[in-house]
N, C-alpha and C positions, 0 to 999 in steps of 0.2 A: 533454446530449442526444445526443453523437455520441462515434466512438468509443468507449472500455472500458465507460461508463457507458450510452451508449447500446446498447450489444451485450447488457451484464448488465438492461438492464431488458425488450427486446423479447426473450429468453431466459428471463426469469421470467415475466413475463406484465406489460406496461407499467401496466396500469390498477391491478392489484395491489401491486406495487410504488411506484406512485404515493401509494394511499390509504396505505400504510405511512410514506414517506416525509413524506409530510404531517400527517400523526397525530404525527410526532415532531417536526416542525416547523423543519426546518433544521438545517444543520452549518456552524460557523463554520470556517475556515482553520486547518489545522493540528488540528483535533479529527478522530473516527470516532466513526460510530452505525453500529447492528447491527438487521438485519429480516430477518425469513424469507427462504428462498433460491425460494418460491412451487414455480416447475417446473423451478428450477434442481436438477440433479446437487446440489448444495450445501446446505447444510439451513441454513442464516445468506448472507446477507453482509452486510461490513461496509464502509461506506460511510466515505470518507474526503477533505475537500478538501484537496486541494496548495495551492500557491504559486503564481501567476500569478510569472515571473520579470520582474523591472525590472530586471536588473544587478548583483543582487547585494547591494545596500548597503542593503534592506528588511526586514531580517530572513528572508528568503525558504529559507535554510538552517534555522536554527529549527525554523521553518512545514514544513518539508520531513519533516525526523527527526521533531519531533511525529504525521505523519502515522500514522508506522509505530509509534513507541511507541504512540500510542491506539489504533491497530489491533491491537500483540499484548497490550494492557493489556484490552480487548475481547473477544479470541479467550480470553483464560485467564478470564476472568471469566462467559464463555456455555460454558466445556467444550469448546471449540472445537479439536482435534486437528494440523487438518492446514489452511494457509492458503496463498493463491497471491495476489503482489501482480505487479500491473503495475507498468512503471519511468513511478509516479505525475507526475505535471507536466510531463514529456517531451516529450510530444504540443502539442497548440494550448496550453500554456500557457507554453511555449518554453524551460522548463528545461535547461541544457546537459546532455546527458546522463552525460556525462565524471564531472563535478561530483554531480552528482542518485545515480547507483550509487555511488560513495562514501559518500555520506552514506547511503544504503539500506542498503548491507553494513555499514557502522560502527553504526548503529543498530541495526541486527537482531541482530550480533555482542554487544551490551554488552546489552541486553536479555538475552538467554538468557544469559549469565554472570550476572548480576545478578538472576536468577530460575530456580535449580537446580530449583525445583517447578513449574515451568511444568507442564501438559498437553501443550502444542506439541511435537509428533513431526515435524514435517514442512513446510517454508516449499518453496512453489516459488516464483522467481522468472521471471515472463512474460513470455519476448522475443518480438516479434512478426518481426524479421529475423538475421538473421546478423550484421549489424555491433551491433546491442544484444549478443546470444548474447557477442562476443566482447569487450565496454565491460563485459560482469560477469566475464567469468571472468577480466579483467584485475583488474576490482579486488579478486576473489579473491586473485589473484595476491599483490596488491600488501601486502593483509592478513596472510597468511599468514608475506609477508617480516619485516616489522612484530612479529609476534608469536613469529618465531624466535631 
């Protein structure tokens, strides 16, 4: 209800997006569902729960990388071109964020290796300040290193 989820639903149109959500009837941890984007710029989105973070030792990494493979297994499966993820669980769910874009960029990296026929042309990733901005292009950074 607040935050990213709250912003994409009062942006779509809440009550429309609701009866969609509800017609599909829940998304378990770690899985993505897809509904109209209503009056969003967007013509999908795809809905995805994180991991509420315990510390780590829950499976919560997992739960995390699932979020983003069923969201790009999702986006190639609706024709979906061009996707913009938030740095998912970060927020009220307390994800360290350090940890959380690692696993994001290592997921989204091995995915499109792993799928030369994707559709996906374009992942934006959505930082909401300067210090996110600079916890991804770190682990660009760190990627990069990794695969030289």
């Amino acid at each position: 209800g607040s935050g990213v989820c709250g912003a994409i639903f009062t942006e779509a149109g809440w009550d429309d997006m609701q009866r969609a959500c509800d017609r599909i009837g829940g998304c378990p941890t770690g899985h993505a569902v897809v509904t109209p984007g209503f009056r969003l710029k967007a013509a999908h989105v795809i809905h995805t729960v994180g991991p509420v973070w315990r510390g780590g030792m829950h499976g919560e990494a997992a739960l995390l990388s699932s979020c983003y493979q069923k969201s790009l297994e999702l986006a190639d499966a609706n024709g979906i071109r061009t996707l913009a993820f938030p740095a998912i669980s970060t927020g009220i769910y307390g994800y360290p964020l350090s940890q959380a874009t690692k696993i994001t960029v290592g997921t989204v990296k091995t995915y499109l290796e792993n799928h030369p026929q994707t559709l996906i042309t374009e992942i934006i990733f959505v930082c909401f300040d300067d210090a996110t901005v600079r916890v991804y292009e770190q682990a660009f950074e760190d990627l990069e290193r990794r695969t030289d």
